[in-house]
N, C-alpha and C positions, 0 to 999 in steps of 0.2 A: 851491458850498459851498467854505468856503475849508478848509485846512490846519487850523487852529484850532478851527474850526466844527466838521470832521468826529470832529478826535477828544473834544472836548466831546462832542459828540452820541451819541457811541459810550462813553462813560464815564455818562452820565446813562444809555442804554440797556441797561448793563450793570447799574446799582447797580437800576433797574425790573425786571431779569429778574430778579436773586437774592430783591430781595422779592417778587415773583410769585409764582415758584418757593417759598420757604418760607411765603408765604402761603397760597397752595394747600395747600403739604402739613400745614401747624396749623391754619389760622383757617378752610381751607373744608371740611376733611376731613367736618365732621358734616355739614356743609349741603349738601353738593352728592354727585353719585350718582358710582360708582367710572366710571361714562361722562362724564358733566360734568367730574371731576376732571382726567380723563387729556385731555380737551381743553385743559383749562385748563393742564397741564402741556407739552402738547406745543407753546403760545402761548410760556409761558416758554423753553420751551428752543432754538424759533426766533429767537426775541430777541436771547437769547445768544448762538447760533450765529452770527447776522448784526450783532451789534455788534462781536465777534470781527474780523468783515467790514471792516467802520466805520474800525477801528483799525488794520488793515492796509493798507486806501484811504488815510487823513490819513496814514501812514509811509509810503507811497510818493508821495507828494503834496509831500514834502520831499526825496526822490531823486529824482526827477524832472521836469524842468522845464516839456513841456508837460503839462499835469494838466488840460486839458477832458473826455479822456475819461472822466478818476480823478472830476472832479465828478461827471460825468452819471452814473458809476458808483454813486457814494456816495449820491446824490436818489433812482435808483433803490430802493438798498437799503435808504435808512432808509424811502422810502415800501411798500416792502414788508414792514416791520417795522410800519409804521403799520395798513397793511390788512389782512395776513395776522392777526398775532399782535393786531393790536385788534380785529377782528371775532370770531377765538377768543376771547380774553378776554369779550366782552359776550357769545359765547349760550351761556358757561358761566354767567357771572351769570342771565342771563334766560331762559334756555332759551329764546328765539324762533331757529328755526331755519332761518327763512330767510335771518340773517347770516351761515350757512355758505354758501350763494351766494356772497357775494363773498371770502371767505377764497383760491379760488383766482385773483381779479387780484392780491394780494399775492405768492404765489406763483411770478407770471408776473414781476413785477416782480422779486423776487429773482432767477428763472434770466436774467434782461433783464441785470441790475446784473452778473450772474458773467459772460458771455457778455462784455459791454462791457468790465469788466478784464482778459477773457482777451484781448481784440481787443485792446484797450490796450499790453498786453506784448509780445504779437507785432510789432505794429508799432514798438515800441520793438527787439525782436531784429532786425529786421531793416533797419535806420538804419546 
């Protein structure tokens, strides 16, 4: 993922969490049960969390010259946005519950994505 890409990506995932998140709290609040809801917010607020993420990968992506581990970093993290917080989102929609199963490889992916920017930096301190 390039520089461009990441922080695109992390702005598009950003402007999808804040409508989540205020979707959730107007548009689903009748339809879905105070347990459905709070899943569904806690999809938004990882989103956010980890486009936050996003946007701090693609700015150090422009400080730093070599940046393979800031991509694999950043694949990581949007794919753990993808899996985590899209698998929340659908089994608050659908209540099928076995797509809480895969909620924790998004997860893994996220602490994977922080793990590799941490390795990132470190080898950068000590260059």
């Amino acid at each position: 993922m390039k520089q461009s890409t990441c922080i695109t990506v992390a702005a598009i995932n950003m402007l999808l969490a804040v409508a989540a998140g205020a979707f959730g709290a107007h548009g689903l609040k009748a339809m879905l049960s105070a347990e459905l809801l709070a899943v569904w917010q806690t999809a938004a607020h990882y989103q956010m969390a980890h486009a936050l993420g996003l946007f701090g990968i693609g700015i150090l992506m422009a400080q730093w010259s070599d940046a393979t581990l800031l991509r694999r970093s950043g694949m990581l993290m949007l794919s753990g946005i993808v899996i985590f917080s899209g698998s929340l989102y659908a089994l608050a929609l659908t209540g099928i519950t076995w797509l809480g199963a895969i909620t924790p490889i998004g997860g893994l992916a996220f602490l994977l994505s922080w793990a590799t920017l941490a390795w990132c930096a470190y080898r950068r301190q000590s260059l």
